[in-house]
C-alpha positions in Angstrom: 112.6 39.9 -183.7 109.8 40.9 -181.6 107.3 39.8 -184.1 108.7 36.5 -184.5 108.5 36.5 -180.5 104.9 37.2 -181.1 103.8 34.6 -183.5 105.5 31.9 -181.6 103.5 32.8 -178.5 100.6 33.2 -180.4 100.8 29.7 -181.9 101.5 28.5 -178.7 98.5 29.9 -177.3 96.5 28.4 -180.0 97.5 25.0 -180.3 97.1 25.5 -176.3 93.9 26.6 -176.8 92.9 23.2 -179.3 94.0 21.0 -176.6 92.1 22.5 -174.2 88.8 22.4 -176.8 89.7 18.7 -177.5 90.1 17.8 -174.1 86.8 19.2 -172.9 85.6 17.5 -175.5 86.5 14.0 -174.8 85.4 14.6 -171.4 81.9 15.7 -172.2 80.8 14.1 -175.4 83.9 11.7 -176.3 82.2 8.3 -173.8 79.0 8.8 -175.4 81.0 8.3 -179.1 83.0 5.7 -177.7 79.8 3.7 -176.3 78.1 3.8 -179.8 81.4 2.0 -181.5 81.1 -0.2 -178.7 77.3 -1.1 -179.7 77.8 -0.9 -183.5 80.8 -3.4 -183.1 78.8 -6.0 -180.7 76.2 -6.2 -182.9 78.4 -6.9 -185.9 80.2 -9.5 -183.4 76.7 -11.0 -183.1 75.3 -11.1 -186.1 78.3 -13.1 -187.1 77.9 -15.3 -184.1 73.8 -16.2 -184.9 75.2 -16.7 -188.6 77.6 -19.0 -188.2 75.2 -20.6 -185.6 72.7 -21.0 -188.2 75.1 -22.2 -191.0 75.7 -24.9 -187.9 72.1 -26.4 -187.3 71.8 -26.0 -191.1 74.5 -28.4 -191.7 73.3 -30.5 -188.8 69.9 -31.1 -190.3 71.3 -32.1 -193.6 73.5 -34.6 -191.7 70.5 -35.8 -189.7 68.8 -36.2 -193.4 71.6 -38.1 -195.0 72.1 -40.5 -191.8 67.8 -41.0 -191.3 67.2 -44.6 -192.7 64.1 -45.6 -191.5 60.7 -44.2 -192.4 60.2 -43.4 -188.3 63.2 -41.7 -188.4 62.4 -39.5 -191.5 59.6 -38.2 -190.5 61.4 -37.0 -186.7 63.7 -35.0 -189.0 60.9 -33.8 -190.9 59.4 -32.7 -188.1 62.3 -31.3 -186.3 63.5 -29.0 -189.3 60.6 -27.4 -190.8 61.3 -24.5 -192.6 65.0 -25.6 -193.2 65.3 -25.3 -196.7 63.5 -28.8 -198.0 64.4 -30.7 -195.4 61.2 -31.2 -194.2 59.5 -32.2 -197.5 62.4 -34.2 -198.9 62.5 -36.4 -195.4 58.5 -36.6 -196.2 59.1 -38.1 -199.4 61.8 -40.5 -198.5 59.8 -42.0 -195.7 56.7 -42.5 -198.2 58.8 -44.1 -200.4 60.7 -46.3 -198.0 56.8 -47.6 -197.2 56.1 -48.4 -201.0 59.6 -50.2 -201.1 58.8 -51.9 -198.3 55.2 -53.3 -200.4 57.0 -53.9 -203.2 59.7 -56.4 -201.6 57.3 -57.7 -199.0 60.1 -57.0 -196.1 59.5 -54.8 -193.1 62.3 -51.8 -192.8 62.7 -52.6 -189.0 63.5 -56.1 -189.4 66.8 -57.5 -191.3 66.0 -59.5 -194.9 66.8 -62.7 -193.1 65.2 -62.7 -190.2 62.0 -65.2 -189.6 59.6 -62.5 -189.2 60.7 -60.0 -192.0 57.7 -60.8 -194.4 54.5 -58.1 -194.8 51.3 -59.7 -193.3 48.3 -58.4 -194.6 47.3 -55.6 -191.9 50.5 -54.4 -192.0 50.4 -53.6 -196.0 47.1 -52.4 -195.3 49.3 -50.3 -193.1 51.9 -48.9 -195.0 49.7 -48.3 -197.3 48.3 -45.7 -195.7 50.9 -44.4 -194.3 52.9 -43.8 -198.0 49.4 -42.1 -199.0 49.0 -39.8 -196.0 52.9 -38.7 -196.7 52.6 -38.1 -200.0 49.5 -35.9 -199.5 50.9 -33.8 -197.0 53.7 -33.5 -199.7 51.5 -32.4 -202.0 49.2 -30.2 -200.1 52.4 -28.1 -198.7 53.5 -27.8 -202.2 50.3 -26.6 -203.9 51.6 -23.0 -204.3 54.8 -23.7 -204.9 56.5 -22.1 -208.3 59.5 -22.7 -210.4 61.7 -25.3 -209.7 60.1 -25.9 -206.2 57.1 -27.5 -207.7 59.2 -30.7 -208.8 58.6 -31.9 -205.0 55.1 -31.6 -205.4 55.0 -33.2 -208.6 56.7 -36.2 -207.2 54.5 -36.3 -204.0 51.8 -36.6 -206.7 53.3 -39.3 -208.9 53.8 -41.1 -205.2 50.0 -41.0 -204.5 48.9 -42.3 -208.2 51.9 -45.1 -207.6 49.1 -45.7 -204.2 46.2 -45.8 -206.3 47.2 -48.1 -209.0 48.3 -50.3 -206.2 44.8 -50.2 -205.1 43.6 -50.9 -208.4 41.9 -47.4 -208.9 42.6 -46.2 -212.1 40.2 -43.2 -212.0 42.0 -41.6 -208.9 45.3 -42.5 -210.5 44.9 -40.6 -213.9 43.6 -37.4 -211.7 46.6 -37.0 -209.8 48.3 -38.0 -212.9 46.7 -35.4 -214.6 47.9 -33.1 -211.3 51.3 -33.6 -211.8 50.9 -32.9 -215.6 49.8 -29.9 -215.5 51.9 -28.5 -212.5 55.2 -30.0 -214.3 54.6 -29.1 -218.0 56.4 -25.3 -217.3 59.3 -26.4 -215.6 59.8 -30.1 -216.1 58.2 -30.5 -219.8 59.6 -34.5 -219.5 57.7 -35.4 -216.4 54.7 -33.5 -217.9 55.0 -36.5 -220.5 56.0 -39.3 -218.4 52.6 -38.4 -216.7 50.8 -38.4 -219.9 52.3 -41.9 -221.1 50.9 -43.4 -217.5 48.0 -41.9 -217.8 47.8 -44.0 -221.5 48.7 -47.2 -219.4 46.2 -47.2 -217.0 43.4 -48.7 -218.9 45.6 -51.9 -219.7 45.6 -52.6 -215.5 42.2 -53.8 -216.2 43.3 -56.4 -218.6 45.9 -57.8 -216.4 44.6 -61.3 -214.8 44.6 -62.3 -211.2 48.0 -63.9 -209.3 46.9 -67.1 -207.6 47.7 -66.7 -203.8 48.1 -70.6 -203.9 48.7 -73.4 -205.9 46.1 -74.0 -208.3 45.2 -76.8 -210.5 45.4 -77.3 -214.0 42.9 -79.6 -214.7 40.5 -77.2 -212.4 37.6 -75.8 -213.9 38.0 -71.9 -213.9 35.8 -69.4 -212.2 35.2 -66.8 -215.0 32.7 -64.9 -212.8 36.3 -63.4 -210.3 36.9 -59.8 -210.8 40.0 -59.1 -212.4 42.7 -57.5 -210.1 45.7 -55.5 -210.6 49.4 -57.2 -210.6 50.3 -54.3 -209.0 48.4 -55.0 -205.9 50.5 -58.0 -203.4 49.2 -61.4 -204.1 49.0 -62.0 -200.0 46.3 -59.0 -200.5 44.0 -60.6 -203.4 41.1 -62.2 -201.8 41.0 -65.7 -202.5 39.6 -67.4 -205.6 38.2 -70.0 -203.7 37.3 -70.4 -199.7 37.6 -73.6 -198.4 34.8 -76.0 -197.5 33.8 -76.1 -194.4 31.7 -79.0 -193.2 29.7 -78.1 -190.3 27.8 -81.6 -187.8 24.7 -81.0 -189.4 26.2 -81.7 -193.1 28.7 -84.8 -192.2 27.6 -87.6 -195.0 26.6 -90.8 -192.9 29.3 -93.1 -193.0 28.7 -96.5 -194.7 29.9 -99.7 -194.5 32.3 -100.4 -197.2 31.3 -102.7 -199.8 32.2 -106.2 -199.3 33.1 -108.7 -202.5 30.6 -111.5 -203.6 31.9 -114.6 -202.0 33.4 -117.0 -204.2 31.0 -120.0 -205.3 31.7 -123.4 -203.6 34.1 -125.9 -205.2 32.0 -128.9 -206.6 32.3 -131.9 -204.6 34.3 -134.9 -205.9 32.7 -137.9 -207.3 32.6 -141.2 -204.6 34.8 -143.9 -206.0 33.1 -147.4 -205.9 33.8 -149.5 -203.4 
């Protein structure tokens, strides 16, 4: 009996003892354990915050890509979203391409189809133009590393500026960056490689092609063999024109003269006098 009396007490003692032990330690060390959970689990809370945040302006700049229509507007989403998957080159592309369509169907974008001062006038194709070639190169040059399937931007930033130089009639620049894309796509994208090449085989026939008339011109005309041969590619309301205007200055006006007159009509003959 009295040992039983003395392992009770005994356990009482100790499990007294490992509260005591447990409590001391929760005072000392147990806030500084409880402030690291605190810390691991905010920074999990945040890093779940800044993803979804990201996922968010993600999904915002692909909106702003989809709803861009303009060639002005592109390029402020290019700009705005650099680095944002391939927003930024895609939106690049788009608004070269929206130039060139905007050439080939002689309608400004910022003006409705109907409207009296849709069509292209000369400076402005001269314009866009330039504007299509400057995207496409900054396309291109972005892209000149690039590997895998991220070259097929760059390839079609090079097809884009060979579309400009056949425009401009230069068929040398056209097969080089022809020749460009070739080589960069015949890895990865074996059938642009040969839609290059079979461009490349077309180019010497835009020499052959004869000039659009910017006006009427007449049949019976003699023609002027010594005109350069332009490309069909190239807007008729940019061809020079085969033939300027005279232009009659004082100093060349004929001397006007007096229109010619018939030869008056010769006198009846006079009737015989009857005798008297």
């Amino acid at each position: 009996m009295d040992n039983r009396l003395k392992d009770i007490q005994h356990g009482t003692l100790t499990e007294s003892r490992l509260n005591s032990d447990f409590l001391f330690w929760l005072k000392t060390q147990g806030p500084n354990y409880l402030l690291l959970a605190m810390l691991v689990l905010c920074g999990f809370m945040g890093f779940k915050w800044w993803e979804n945040r990201a996922e968010q302006s993600r999904d915002g700049a692909w909106n702003e890509f989809i709803s861009a229509k303009t060639p002005l507007e592109l390029i402020e989403v290019a700009n705005k979203n650099i680095g944002t998957d391939s927003i930024s080159q895609l939106a690049t592309l788009n608004a070269a391409d929206a130039y060139m369509n905007s050439l080939q169907t002689n309608k400004r974008f910022d003006r409705e189809v109907d409207a009296a001062d849709s069509t292209l006038t000369p400076e402005m194709r001269v314009e866009y133009l330039a504007e299509a070639d400057r995207l496409y190169a900054k396309v291109a040059t972005e892209g000149a590393q690039a590997t895998g399937p991220a070259t097929l931007l760059t390839v079609a930033a090079l097809f884009g500026r060979a579309a400009v130089s056949e425009t401009k009639n230069d068929a040398t620049q056209a097969a080089s960056f022809l020749t460009q894309a070739q080589e960069l796509a015949a890895k990865t994208y074996p059938q642009l490689s040969t839609i290059a090449e079979n461009r490349k085989q077309s180019l010497p026939q835009l020499a052959q092609i004869r000039d659009m008339p910017s006006r009427p011109v007449d049949p019976n005309a003699p023609t002027d063999t010594s005109a350069s041969t332009q490309n069909l590619l190239m807007p008729p309301s940019m061809n020079p024109p085969t033939a300027m205007p005279l232009r009659i200055t004082p100093t060349e006006t004929p001397a006007a003269t007096e229109p010619a007159t018939e030869p008056a009509a010769p006198a009846a003959p006079a009737a015989p006098a009857l005798p008297k």
